[in-house]
Steps between C-alpha positions, in 0.01 A plus 500: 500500500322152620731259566396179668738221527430247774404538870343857673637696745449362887344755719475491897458715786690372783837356397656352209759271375662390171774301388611278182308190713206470581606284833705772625213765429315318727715447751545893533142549500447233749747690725332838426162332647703377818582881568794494344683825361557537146885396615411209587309395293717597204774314726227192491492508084849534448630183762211326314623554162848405599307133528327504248719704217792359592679624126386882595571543839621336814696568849771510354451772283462878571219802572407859444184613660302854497285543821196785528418532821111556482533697791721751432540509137880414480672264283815328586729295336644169620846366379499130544790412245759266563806636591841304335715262719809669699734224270315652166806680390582603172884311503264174648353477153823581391618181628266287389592633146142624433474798328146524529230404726330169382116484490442168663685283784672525863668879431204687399293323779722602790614776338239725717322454801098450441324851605165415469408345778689754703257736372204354575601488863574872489220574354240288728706639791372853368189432388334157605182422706509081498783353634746358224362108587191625344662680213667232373245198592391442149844492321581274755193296436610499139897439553366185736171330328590568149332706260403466093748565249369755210557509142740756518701367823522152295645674195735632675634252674506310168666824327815504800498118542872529355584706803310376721632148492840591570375606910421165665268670733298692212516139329356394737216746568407547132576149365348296740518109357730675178214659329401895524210571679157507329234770485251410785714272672561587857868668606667514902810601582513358882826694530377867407209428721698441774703825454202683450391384850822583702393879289208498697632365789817732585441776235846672335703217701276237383646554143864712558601278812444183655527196326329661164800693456750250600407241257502748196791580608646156545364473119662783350822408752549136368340590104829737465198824532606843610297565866503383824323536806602855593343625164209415618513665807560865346212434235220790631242697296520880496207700496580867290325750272353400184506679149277752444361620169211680310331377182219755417252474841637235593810449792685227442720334752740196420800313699823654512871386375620207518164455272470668177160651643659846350438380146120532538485842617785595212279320237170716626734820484610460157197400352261728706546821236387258235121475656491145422116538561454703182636149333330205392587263734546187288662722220886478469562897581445373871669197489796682327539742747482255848780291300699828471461613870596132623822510281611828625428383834676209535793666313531689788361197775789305359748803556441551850290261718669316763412458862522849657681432797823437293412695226384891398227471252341779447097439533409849596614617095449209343055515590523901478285675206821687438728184433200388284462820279910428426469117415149561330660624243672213318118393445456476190119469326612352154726179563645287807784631676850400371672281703829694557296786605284291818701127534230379703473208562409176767359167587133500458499149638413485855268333728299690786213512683273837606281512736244842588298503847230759608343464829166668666719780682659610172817307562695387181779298420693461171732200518729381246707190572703297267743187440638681157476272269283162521562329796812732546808333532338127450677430790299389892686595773538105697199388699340886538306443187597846426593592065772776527447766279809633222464807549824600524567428164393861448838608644736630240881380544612830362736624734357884410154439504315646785264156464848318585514218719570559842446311841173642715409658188158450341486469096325744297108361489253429227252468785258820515187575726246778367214683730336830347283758671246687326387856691714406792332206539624129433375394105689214421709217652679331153780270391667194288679291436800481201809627540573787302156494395394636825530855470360485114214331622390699782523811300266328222271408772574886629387647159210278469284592816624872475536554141202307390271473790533087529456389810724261657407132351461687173853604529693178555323326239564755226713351193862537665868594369830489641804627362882267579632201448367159608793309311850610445432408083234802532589835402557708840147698455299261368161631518279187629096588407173272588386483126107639661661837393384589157669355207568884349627611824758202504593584150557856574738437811700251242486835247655688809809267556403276751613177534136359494457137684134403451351303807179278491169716624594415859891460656545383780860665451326832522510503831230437816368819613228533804373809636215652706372860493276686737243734416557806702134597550358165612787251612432233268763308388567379146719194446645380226736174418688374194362249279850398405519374860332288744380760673189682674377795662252432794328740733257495744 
């Protein structure tokens, strides 16, 4: 199979970074070159891109990061979600006669604390070599002098200028003079680049105290929001195990519940006996059976997940070969699982940003970060310059769910960080963006380099599918495809029972992936980034 369908792999030997833009690439890389760890300079990309893709990610939003320690071999996970305000009671939204959590405004926004930034402190406190004024000098830069709008960052301002306009301060930022900003027109947000520098300045404090901290929560105080001051205080990130799995020869470790990192190493379970490698890849007996796997894994994702310090879910069963063997069987070779069998189901529609970082000593970091969904709540917390994220609409008011809203608690995440080794040795650092995409798309990029021998920029530009609902209209497993898979493989999914959505050659609703592997013999390092994005991988 020779498939060639835009840029070629990047290759390097001494550290690496990529990103969905190219400006935050660099900025990593240009932190690598200071002497920078691959912390910070992942830490460097991701405060960049909260300038810069604003509707993807921000400070207010949340993080989950995988760390290899090139030094010792292990990988950690880091926790940075935002934990729900101490008034975020279930009777509270009781009182405000809301029976569910709404999408957009003042509740969503204060709703939970931002994590991310918490995170990156932890995580530079761990693992950093520059001192956090560095680290964050160009997003600051950025934040302060301006920087040019893209295509895509323009459209989607124009896309949530409904919601948008109803937050004087995002008004304001986004409408400057009443019209949307304009691909290649310069952007600042004076505000965020002040925040960014009390960050630098004072660290955790500089962000969770001080007079950051009051003024969001003077916002959220005198906006009717939900926290105050002394949420902010108890907002930490919590380092713990991550999920570990085996596809073939290949370990592969993802980030633990709250996230729905399970689903990935369920999906390679279930569809491991079916040697996907012995398929053609393009033909609709593969695509059939990864559209199977995800539905019987976020059957069970949307039985169970919830954040496991209030909740049992049980992770250990749920990625076991055993627990796959039992499920497997509802796969079914002929036609599409029937939806009273597997009601799975979710939003597809979310808006995140990955970034991957290798560095000379073997360091890696895999850091997902997120608003939700575009510019999160549309809503900027007073002069902080800071977009709040909504993600805790992705609490469920259900009294007997364990994904029930509850104060400290964090909601069950769509975020998920991926890191594989290959012979005990790191292989891959991978992730994207997209909501319930996530897990379906790192197992396509999963099956691609292992299965089929692509290597990384191969992978992510492969004709994509995801299988949900964007819209409410849609039918609950709509089965979105990139119409560069064959015509008769198309058909033959239709013939199968799936509701068949047919997307233009390239989505940019399929998702941004980025990834870089390492060849275990030499050290070289293979980057790839996402043509759907803005993106690039750089090494030196």
């Amino acid at each position: 199979m020779d498939i060639r369908t835009g840029r070629p792999v990047t290759l390097a030997s001494n550290g690496m970074v990529t990103s969905p833009h190219s400006l935050a690439s660099a900025a990593g890389l240009d932190v690598l070159r200071a002497g920078g760890s691959a912390i910070d300079a992942a830490i460097a990309a991701s405060a960049v891109l909260s300038v810069v893709y604003p509707h993807m990610t921000g400070l207010g939003g949340d993080a989950f990061w995988l760390v290899h320690d090139g030094a010792s071999g292990e990988i950690r996970s880091l926790n940075g979600g935002g934990k729900a305000a101490e008034g975020a009671t279930l009777s509270s939204f009781e009182a405000r006669g809301l029976n569910g959590i709404p999408l957009r405004g003042i509740v969503p926004a204060t709703l939970t604390v931002p994590g991310g930034v918490a995170s990156w402190i932890e995580a530079h406190d761990a693992y950093g070599r520059l001192p956090l004024r560095r680290v964050l000098e160009s997003a600051i830069r950025y934040a302060s002098d301006g920087f040019p709008v893209t295509g895509r960052l323009a459209s989607f301002i124009e896309m949530t200028r409904d919601d948008l306009a109803r937050d004087q301060a995002a008004a304001a930022l986004f409408f400057a003079d009443g019209a949307a900003a304009r691909p290649g027109t310069k952007l600042a947000n004076a505000n965020l680049a002040r925040t960014l520098q009390s960050i630098a300045d004072d660290g955790w404090s500089g962000f969770y105290a001080g007079p950051v901290a009051a003024e969001m929560a003077r916002f959220s105080r005198e906006n009717g929001g939900l926290f105050r001051l002394a949420d902010f205080g108890r907002q930490r990130a919590v380092w713990a195990a991550p999920l570990v799995g085996r596809y073939r020869d290949v370990t592969v470790f993802n980030t633990p519940p709250p996230t729905q990192g399970f689903t990935v190493l369920e999906m390679l379970n279930l569809v491991e006996p079916h040697q996907l490698h012995r398929k053609d890849f393009l033909g609709p007996d593969h695509v059939h059976l990864l559209v199977q796997a995800k539905q019987i894994a976020y059957h069970d994702r949307d039985q169970v997940l919830a954040d496991p310090a209030f909740a049992d879910v049980p992770v250990e069963r749920l990625i076991s070969k055993e627990y796959a063997a039992e499920r497997g069987r509802l796969i079914d070779a002929r036609s599409a699982l029937k939806w009273d069998m597997v009601p799975s189901f979710g939003s597809l529609s979310g808006d995140t940003v990955y970034v991957a970082a290798v560095d000379c000593d073997g360091n890696a970091a895999s850091l997902i970060q997120s608003l939700y969904g575009a510019f999160g709540s549309c809503v900027v917390a007073g002069n902080t310059g800071v977009i709040l994220q909504n993600r805790g609409a992705y609490f469920s008011l259900d009294r007997n769910h364990p994904n029930r809203l509850e104060p400290g608690k964090i909601p069950m995440h769509t975020l998920i960080a991926s890191m594989a080794k290959r012979d005990g040795k790191i292989w891959s650092v991978l992730g994207c963006m997209g909501a319930d995409g996530q897990p379906q798309i790192q197992m396509q990029l999963y099956s691609a380099m292992i299965d089929f021998g692509l290597d990384i920029q191969e992978a992510i530009e492969m004709p994509r599918f995801l299988s949900g609902r964007f819209a409410l209209g849609e039918a609950r497993d709509t089965l979105h495809i990139e119409s560069r898979f064959p015509e008769a493989t198309i058909d033959a999914l239709a013939q199968r029972g799936h509701a068949i959505n047919r997307w233009d050659a390239w989505n940019e609703m399929a998702g941004h992936a980025h990834g870089i592997t390492i060849d275990r013999r030499n050290g070289t390092l293979s980057g790839g980034s996402d043509p759907r994005s803005d993106g690039a991988a750089i090494g030196y």
